[in-house]
C-alpha positions in Angstrom: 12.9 21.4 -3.9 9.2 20.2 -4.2 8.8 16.5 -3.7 7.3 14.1 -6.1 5.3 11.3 -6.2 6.9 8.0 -6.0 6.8 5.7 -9.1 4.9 2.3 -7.4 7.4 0.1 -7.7 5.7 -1.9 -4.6 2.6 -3.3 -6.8 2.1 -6.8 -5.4 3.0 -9.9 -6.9 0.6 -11.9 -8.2 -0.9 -14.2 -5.6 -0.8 -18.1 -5.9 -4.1 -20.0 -7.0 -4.8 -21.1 -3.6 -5.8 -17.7 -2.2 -8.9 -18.1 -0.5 -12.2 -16.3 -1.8 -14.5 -16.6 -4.6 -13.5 -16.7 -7.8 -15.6 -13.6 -9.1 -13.1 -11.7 -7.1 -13.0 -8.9 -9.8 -9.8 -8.0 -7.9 -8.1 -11.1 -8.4 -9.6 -11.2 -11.9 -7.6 -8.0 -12.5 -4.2 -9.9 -10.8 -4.6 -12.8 -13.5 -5.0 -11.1 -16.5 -2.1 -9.4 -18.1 -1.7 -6.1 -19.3 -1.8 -6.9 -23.1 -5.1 -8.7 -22.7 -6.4 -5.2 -22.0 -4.2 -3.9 -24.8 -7.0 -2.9 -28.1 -5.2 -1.4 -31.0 -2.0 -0.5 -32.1 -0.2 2.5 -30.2 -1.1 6.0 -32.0 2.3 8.1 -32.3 3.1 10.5 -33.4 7.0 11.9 -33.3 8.2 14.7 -30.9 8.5 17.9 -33.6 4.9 17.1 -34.4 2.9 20.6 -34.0 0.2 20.2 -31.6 -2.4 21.2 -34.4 -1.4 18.1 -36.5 -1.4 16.1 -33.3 -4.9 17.3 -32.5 -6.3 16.6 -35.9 -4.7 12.8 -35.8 -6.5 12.4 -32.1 -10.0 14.0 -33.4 -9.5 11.6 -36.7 -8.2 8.4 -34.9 -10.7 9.1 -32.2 -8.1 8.8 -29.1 -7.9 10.7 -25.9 -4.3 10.6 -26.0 -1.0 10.2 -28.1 1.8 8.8 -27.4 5.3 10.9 -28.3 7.7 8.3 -29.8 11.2 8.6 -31.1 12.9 5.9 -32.8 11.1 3.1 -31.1 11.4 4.6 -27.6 9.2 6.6 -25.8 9.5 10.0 -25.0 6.3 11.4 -23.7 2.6 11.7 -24.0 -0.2 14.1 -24.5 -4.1 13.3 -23.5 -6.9 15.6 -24.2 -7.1 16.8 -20.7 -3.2 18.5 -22.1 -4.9 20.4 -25.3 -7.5 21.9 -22.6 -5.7 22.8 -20.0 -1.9 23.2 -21.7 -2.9 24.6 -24.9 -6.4 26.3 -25.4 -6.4 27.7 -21.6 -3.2 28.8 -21.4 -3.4 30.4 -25.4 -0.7 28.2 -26.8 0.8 28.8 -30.1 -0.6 25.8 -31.2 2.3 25.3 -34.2 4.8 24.4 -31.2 5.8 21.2 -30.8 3.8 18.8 -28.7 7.3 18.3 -26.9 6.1 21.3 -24.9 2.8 20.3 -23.5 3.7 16.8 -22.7 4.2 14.6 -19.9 7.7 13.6 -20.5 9.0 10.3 -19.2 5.3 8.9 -18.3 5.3 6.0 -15.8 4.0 2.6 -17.8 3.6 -1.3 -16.9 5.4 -3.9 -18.5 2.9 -5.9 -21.3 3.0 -8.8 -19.1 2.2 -7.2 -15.7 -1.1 -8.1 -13.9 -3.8 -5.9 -14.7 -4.1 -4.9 -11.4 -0.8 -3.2 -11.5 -2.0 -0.7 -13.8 -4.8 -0.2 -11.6 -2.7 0.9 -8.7 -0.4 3.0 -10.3 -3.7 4.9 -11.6 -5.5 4.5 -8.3 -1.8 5.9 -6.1 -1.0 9.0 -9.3 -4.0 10.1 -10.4 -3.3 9.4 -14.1 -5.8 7.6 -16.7 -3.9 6.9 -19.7 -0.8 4.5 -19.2 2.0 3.2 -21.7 2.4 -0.5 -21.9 5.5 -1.5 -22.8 7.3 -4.7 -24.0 10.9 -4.0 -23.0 11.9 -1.0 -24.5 9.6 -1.1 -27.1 5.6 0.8 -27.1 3.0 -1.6 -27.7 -0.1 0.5 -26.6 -1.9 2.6 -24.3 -4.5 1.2 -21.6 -6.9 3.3 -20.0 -8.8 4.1 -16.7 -11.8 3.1 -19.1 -10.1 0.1 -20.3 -10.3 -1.4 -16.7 -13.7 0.2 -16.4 -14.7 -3.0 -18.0 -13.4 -5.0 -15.6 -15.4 -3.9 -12.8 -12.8 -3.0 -10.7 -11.8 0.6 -10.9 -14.0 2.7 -8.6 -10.5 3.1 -6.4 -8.8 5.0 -9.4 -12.0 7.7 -9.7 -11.8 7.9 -6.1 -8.1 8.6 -6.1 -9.2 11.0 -9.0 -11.4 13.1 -6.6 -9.3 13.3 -3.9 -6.5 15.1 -5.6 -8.8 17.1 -7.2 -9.5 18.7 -3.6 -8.1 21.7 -2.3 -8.6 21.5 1.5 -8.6 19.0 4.1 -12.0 20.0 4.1 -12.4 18.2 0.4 -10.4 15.6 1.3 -12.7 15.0 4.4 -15.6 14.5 2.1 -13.6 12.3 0.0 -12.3 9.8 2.6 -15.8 9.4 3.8 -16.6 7.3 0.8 -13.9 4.7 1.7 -16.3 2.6 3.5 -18.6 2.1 0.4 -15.2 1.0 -1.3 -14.8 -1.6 0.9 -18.9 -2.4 0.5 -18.1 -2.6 -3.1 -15.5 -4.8 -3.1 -17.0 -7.1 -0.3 -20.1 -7.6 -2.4 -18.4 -8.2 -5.2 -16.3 -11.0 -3.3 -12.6 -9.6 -3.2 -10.3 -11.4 -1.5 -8.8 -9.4 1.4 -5.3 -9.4 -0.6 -6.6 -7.7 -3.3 -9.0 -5.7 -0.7 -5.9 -4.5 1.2 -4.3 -2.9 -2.0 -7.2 -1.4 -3.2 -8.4 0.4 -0.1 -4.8 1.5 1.1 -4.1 3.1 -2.5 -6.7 5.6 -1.3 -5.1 5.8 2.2 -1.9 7.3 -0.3 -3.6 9.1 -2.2 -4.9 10.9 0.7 -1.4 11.3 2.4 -0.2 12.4 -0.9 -2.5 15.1 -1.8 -2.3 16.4 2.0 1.7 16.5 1.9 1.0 18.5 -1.8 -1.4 20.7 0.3 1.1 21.3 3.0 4.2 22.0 0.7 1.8 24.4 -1.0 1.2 26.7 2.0 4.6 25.6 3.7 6.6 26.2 0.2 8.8 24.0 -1.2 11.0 21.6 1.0 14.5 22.9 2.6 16.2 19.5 1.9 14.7 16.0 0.2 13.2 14.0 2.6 10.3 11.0 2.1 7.2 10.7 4.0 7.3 6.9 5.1 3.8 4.9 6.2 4.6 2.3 8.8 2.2 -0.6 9.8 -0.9 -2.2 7.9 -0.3 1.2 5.7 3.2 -0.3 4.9 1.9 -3.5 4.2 -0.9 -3.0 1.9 -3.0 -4.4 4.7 -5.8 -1.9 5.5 -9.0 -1.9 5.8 -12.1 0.9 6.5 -10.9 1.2 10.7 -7.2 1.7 10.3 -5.1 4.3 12.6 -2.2 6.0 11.0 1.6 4.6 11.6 3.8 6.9 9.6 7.3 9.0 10.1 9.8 11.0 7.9 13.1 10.1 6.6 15.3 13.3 6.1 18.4 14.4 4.3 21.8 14.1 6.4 22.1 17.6 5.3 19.2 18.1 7.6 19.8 20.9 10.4 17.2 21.4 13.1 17.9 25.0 13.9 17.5 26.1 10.1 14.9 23.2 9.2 13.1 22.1 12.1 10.7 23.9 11.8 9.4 23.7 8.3 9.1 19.8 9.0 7.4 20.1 12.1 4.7 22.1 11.1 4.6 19.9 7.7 4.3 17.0 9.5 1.5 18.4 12.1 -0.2 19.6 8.9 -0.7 16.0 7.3 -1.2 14.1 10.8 -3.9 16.6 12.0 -5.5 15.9 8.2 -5.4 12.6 8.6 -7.0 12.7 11.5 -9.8 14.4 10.1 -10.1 12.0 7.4 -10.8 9.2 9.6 -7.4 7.7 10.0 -7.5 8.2 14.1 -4.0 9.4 15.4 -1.6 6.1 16.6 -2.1 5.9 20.1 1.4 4.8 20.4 2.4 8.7 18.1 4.1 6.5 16.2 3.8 9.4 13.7 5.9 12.1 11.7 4.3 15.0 13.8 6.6 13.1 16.8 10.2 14.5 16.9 11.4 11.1 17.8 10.6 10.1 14.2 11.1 12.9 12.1 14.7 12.5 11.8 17.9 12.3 9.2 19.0 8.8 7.5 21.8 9.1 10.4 19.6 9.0 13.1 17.6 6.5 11.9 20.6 4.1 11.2 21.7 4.4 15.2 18.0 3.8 16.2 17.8 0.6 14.3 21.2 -0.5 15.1 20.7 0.0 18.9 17.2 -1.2 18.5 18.8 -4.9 16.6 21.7 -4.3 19.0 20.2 -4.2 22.4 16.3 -5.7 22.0 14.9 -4.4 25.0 10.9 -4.8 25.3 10.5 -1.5 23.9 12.9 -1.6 21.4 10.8 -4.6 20.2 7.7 -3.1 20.5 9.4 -0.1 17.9 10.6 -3.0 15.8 7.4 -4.1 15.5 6.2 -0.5 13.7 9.1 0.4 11.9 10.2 -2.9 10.4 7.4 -2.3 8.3 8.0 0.4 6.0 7.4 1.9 3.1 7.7 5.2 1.2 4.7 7.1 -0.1 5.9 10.6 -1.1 9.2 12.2 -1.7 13.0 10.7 -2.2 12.5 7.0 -1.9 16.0 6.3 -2.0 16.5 7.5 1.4 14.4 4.8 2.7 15.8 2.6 -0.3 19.5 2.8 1.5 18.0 2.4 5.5 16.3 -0.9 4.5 18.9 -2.4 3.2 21.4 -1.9 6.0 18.6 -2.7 8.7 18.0 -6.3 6.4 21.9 -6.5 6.7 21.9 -6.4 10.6 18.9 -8.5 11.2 19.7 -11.9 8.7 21.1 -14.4 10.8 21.2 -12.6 13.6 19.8 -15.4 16.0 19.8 -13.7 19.5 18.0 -10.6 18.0 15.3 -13.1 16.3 15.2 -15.5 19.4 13.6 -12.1 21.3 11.4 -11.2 17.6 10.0 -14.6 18.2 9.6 -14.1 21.9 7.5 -10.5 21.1 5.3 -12.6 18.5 4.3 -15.3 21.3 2.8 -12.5 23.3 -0.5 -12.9 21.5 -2.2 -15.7 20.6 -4.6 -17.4 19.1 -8.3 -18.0 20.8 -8.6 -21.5 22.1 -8.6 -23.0 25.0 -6.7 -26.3 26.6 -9.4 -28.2 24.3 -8.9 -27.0 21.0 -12.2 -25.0 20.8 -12.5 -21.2 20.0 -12.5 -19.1 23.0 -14.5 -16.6 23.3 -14.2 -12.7 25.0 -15.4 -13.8 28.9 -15.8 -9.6 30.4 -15.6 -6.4 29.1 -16.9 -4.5 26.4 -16.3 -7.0 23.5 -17.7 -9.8 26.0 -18.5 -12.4 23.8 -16.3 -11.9 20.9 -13.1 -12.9 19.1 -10.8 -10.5 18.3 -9.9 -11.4 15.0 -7.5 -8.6 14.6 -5.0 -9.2 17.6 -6.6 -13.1 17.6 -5.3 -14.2 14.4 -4.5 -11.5 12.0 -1.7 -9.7 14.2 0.5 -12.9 15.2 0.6 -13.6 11.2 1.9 -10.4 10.8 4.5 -10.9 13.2 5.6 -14.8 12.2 6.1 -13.2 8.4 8.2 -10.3 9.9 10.4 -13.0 11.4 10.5 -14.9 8.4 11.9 -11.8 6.3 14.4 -10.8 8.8 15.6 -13.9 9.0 16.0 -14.1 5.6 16.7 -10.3 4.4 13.6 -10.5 2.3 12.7 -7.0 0.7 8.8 -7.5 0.6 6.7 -5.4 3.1 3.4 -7.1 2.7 2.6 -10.6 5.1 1.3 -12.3 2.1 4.2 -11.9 -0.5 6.3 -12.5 2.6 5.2 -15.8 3.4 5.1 -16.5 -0.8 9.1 -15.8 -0.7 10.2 -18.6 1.0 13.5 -19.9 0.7 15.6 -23.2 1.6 16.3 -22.9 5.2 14.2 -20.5 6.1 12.7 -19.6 9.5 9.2 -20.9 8.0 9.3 -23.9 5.7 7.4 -23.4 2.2 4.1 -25.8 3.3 4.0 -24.0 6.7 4.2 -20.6 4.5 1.6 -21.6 2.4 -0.7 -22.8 5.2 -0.4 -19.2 6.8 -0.9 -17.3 3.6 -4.3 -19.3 3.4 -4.9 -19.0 7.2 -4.2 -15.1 6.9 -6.7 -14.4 4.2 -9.3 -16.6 5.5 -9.1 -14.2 8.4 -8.7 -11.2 6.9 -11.6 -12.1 4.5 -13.8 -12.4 7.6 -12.7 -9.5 9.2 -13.6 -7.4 5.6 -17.2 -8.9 6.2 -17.8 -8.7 9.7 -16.8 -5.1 9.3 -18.7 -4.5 5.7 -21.7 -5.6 8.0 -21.7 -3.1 10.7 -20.8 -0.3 7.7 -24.4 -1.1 6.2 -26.2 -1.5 9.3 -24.5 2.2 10.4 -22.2 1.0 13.2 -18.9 1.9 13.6 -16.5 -1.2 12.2 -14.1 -3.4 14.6 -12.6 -6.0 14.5 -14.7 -8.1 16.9 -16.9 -10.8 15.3 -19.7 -13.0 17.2 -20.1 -16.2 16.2 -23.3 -16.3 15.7 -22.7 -14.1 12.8 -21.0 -16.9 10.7 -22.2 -20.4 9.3 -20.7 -23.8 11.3 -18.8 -24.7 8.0 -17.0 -21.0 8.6 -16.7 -21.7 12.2 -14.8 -24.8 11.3 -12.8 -23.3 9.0 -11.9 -20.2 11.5 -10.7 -23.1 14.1 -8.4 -24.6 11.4 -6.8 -21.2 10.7 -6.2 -20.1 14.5 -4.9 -24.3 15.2 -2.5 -22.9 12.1 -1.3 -20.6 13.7 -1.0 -21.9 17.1 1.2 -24.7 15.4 3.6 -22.4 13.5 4.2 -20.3 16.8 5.0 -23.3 19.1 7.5 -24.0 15.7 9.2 -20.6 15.8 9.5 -20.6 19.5 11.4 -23.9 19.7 13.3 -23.1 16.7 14.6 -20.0 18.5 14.7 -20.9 22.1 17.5 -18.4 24.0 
């Protein structure tokens, strides 16, 4: 069975007012503005027994590039241009059959009230231009990559476009080398590193996407369902132009290694090794499908989580830290859907396993010294620096892990972590909003610092010298790491063993 491409039903939230960032962020503009503001005319349909002659006259006199196929109110399916030339006049259609046949049937569509930005990542992640917007049930229109054109903010979904238009990993290579002038974009143009994040880790799944497609295609089709799972910043939404790759494969419990190991191993290898070449550098850790250890059925990976909540042994922390961040990019995503779930069950309330969570997270801190200044890098190759990364980004991470453990909160990202606090909680709803601020001031300067060495032709990092940066940002980068300083001594008297 050949997988499919998973519907995004992890589009982010939209953020609160008080992200940081200017507020030209055409990303954020995009979060802010609902769907039916982008919404022009009244939906063109056209019923399913149409012929697609008739339906090709109405588009030519209407002036659309695609129909929508509607059936007493609800929507069946639609056609676009690209469907007439490809479905119809290169295949030598009949064109007096129904457009039934050359449709897309059960299109995926946002909601008339979602953010803008919604439509843009479902675009950006499936490679479609036309999308159905919906109130309820009921069609009230069609948006289009063009549509968002106008708001400046779409050069992600005609990247996404490209890359699945590629037939090797030697395309897709050439493709994932325009990432960095993505992230240029989007830094010029102001984006916060929320919407930054989002934007530039749509094209990291598009690219695992279109490699898995690539593999399946000279593999054939998959023995048993599985889903291809990105762990880490991947998982989170979080990335950025240096990212590694965190990933691993949830399979079937009718999985047998004898008869299907080897299919998914060489799958696997297949989309790390292209991965690889497109810039996302192999985990050091191989945390990664193409490991046996986690390329494994939903059995196995219930027995490693509850031995890993069970027994939290330094490594089993360190794992925790990886694959409590998940999220599924291609195949069955209810395989992962069930595995959270029962990992969420184990780990709410369960104080001894978050007194040693907390403990991990204490392991890195923030740069100051006894005097509450920033301290900077004192040997080494980064002498000189701050590590903003493993400084002040990392331990945010890790706080809003805790939090959602603690809590059996679904969301994956840090931000929309932190934004889901409840009563009682392991971090209180100020403290959660003083880290959401702290974590995108950070991340914000990490985007620049690293949009700065892409245009003067160095390698990015995540090591920034302050002599880069204005005293006002200085200030504020003190103020973030104190932040975070406060809200781990917190945590680690809240959960003292």
């Amino acid at each position: 069975m050949s997988s499919h491409l998973l519907d995004p039903s992890s589009s982010p939230a939209t953020p609160p007012s008080e992200v940081a960032g200017p507020t030209n962020d055409p990303a954020l503009t995009l979060m802010t503005t609902p769907v039916r503001a982008l919404v022009k005319r009244a939906p063109i349909s056209l019923p399913p027994q149409t012929t697609i002659r008739e339906a090709a006259q109405v588009m030519s006199e209407q002036r659309v590039s695609s129909i929508l196929i509607v059936e007493q109110g609800l929507l069946f399916g639609l056609i676009t241009d690209r469907d007439l030339r490809n479905r119809v006049i290169a295949a030598g259609l009949d064109t007096s059959r129904p457009i039934l046949d050359i449709a897309t049937l059960a299109p995926l569509s946002v909601g008339v009230d979602d953010p803008a930005f919604s439509a843009l990542l479902l675009m950006a992640r499936h490679n479609i231009h036309h999308v159905p917007v919906l109130d309820g049930q009921h069609v009230v229109g069609m948006i289009t990559a063009t549509d968002l054109t106008e708001q400046h903010s779409t050069s992600a979904v005609f990247l996404a476009g490209d890359i699945y238009k590629q037939s090797s990993v030697e395309g897709l290579q050439r493709a994932s080398t325009k990432v960095k002038a993505l992230q240029q974009s989007l830094a010029a143009a102001g984006a916060s590193a929320y919407s930054t994040g989002h934007i530039i880790t749509a094209i990291t799944d598009a690219i695992t996407s279109r490699l898995l497609q690539l593999g399946e295609a000279q593999l054939g089709p998959a023995p048993v369902d599985y889903v291809w799972v990105a762990a880490g910043s991947q998982a989170r939404n979080e990335q950025s132009a240096k990212s590694d790759q965190d990933n691993c494969m949830v399979l079937d419990d009718s999985f047998d290694e004898n008869t299907h190991g080897a299919y998914f191993k060489a799958l696997s290898q297949f989309v790390c090794d292209g991965l690889d070449a497109c810039g996302y550098i192999y985990c050091p850790g191989e945390m990664m499908a193409m490991t046996d250890a986690w390329r494994q059925p939903m059995r196995r990976w219930s027995e490693y989580f509850a031995r890993w909540t069970g027994q939290p042994d330094p490594k089993a922390l360190m794992l925790t830290c990886v694959f409590f961040d998940l999220r599924a990019i291609y195949g069955r995503s209810e395989l992962l859907d069930q595995l959270r779930q029962d990992v969420l069950q184990r780990t709410k309330g369960n104080t001894l396993f978050l007194a040693h969570m907390v403990g991990n997270a204490l392991t890195h801190f923030p740069p100051l010294n006894v005097f509450n200044r920033i301290s900077l890098i004192r040997s080494g190759e980064h002498k000189g620096t701050i590590d903003l990364k493993h400084g002040g980004i990392v331990p945010i991470v890790d706080l809003a892990r805790v939090h959602a453990l603690s809590s059996g909160d679904e969301a994956v990202n840090t931000h929309d972590r932190l934004a889901n606090s409840v009563p009682g909680a392991a971090i209180g709803e100020q403290s959660a909003r003083d880290l959401r601020d702290a974590l995108e001031f950070l991340a914000f300067m990490r985007i620049q610092h690293q949009t700065r060495q892409i245009s003067a032709g160095q390698p990015p990092d995540n090591h920034l010298r302050l002599e880069e940066i204005s005293n006002f940002e200085r200030t504020l980068l003190k103020d973030a790491f104190t932040v975070v300083q406060s809200m781990q001594s917190v945590l680690g008297q809240r959960y003292r063993f």
